[in-house]
Structures are given as C-alpha cells and as structure tokens.
C-alpha angles and dihedrals in degrees: 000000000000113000104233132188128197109191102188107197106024097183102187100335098277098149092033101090084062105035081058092054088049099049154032093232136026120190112198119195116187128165097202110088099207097045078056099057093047084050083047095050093032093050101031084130098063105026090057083047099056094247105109122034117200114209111191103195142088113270123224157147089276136023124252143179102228129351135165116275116180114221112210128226073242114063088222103062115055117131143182109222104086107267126247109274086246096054095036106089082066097064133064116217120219133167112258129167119258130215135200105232088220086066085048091056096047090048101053110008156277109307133246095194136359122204111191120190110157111152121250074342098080096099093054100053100034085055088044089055083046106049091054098059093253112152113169107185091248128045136171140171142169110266079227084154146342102283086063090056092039087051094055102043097039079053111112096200101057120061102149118080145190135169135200126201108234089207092063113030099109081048110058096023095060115132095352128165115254123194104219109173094338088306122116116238139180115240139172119191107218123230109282102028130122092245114213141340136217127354083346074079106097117247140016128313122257127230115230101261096050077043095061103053085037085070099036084055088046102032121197121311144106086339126115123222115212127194129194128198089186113059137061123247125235111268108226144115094202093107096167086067086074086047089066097038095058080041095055095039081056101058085028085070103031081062091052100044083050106051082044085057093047095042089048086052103049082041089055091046084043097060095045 
C-alpha cells in the first residue's frame, strides 16, 4: 500500500524534507497563502514530480466555500477559530476555502500517517478522523488541551504512546540515524519542525495507562502526542521510570543549547 503522509498545517514546509524521505506521497495543507507559495518555490522539484501535493485551504469537519481564517504577525501562528479579544489586534482576517479532511482522504489516499498541527483547531479534526473510523498507522497532535489528550486515550484502537517537546526538538534530534529503505541516514530536524514520527521517536512506546499519568505529570502545552497502531507498547508498571526519562531529555537539552551558545560565541570571536 502506498505510504502516505498528511501534514495539516505545513507552515513553511519545515517536516517536509523528512516526511518525503519517509513516503511516496506527501500531502501539505496550509491555510496561509503565502506560506503556500515559499513550499511551492522551495519544493518545485517534487511537487512537478508527484510526489508532494500543496493544499491551500482551511481544513475542517465540513467543507465550505468560504470561511474566516485569521493570519498572525508570525507566520506560524495563524488559526481559524476566531482569536481571544485580547489577542486579536495582532491577526488579519481573510476568506479562505475551507475542506472537510475526510474528502481529502477519498481524493488522494489512506494515511500513513497524519500530523496535525492547527492551531487552537487540533481537537476537532483529530476527533473527526476518529470518529470516522480513520487509523492511519501513525497519528500525531498537538496536546493543545485536555480533550486531545482525552480523544486519544478514550481511542480503542491506540494503546501505544510517545510525546515530543516542541521547545527542544532541534535539540535532541540533531544528527540522528534514520532508517530510509533499509539504508542509515543523517539526518537534523530545524527549529520549528515536528520532529519524527514513529519508532524515529526516541524511546519506547507507552501503553495507555503509563500514558495517562505521564500527561497528568506534563499537562497540555508545545508537546505532540503520537500515537501508533502498529507497534507494541513497553510492558511495564514501573511508571517513575517516564518521570526520569522526560527529566533526562530535559538536561539532556539544556547541555546542548548551551554548548550551541557557547560554540556560536567562540565562532563569532573567532571571526573577529
């Protein structure tokens, strides 16, 4: 079957260097017109080849012609649920089209995997896939609040978990070893980015239960959830042992922002 990645909210095209590597199809949706047109430049090669599809629309439980979507100052943060009053001198609203996921499905194919990143948006279209009896093998979301986390562990189908912090991604996934087509690569995830999917998460995965006081310790925040439907979770009741992990991933990436700080400094003496 044809390996297929949605990436729902593209932003500039950040993950899709590696969800290319790691399919035969990518399909981008971004609401933001001009973050479509730099994927489209930046990526003229594969899209012309098939192998990259850009979607410039909101996505959604229904399809529309035209809704509201609000553009941010940051090109990363645009949303289309209306802002707070208090947030909202700092967005543009413009009339964009707006398509149901489930047509996206039907059109170019079962997922793989599905990234959702939405903005404030990632609970409606994560229970939508749900609801529908969509499982890609591979599913991830934002923990924006607690009904992401409630979907995905009230899900029957997923019982294996991982998370990745959004604040240190291009910290801890720098230079790692990626298995494409049985071959190792190199490969460093930018700022930004999703980071990996899959088993190129570190780790092992976490059954539902661990899973659960894992988030109650973490709460919602800039952290993905991924889900697998594939793989088998650790089986163990030792939940203190997750505790140390995120702890260690932690110091882990305080040492390497450091040292980066320190290296950017000596280069910058250096070249005086």
């Amino acid at each position: 079957m044809k390996k297929i990645i949605y990436d729902l909210g593209a932003s500039r095209g950040e993950n899709l260097p590696y969800y290319l590597l790691k399919s035969e199809l990518v399909i981008a949706v971004e609401a933001n017109t001009e973050n479509c047109k730099f994927i489209e430049k930046k990526f003229q090669k594969q899209i012309i080849e098939k192998k990259l599809v850009v979607e410039n629309c909101i996505i959604g439980e229904k399809s529309d012609d035209y809704e509201n979507f609000y553009l941010h100052e940051n090109y990363l943060l645009g949303q289309f649920p209306e802002p707070k009053k208090d947030k909202i001198d700092k967005f543009k609203k413009v009339k964009l089209k707006k398509k149901d996921i489930l047509n996206l499905f039907k059109i170019y194919g079962k997922p793989y995997y599905v990234k959702i990143d939405l903005e404030e948006y990632d609970n409606v279209i994560l229970k939508r896939i749900f609801e529908q009896g969509i499982k890609p093998n591979y599913i991830s979301a934002e923990a924006i609040n607690n009904e992401v986390i409630d979907i995905f562990l009230n899900n029957v189908n997923y019982n294996s978990f991982k998370l990745i912090e959004g604040n240190t991604v291009n910290l801890l996934y720098k230079k790692i070893d990626l298995n494409i087509d049985g071959k190792k690569s190199k490969y460093s995830f930018p700022e930004n980015s999703a980071g990996p999917f899959g088993n190129d998460i570190m780790g092992n995965w976490i059954n539902k239960k661990n899973f659960f006081k894992l988030m109650e310790y973490k709460k919602p925040g800039w952290r993905d959830i991924h889900a697998s439907l594939l793989d088998l979770s650790e089986n163990t009741q030792e939940f203190s042992k997750y505790i140390k992990i995120e702890k260690k991933m932690e110091k882990k990436a305080k040492l390497v922002k450091r040292f980066l700080r320190f290296k950017s400094k000596f280069n910058f003496f250096k070249d005086e």
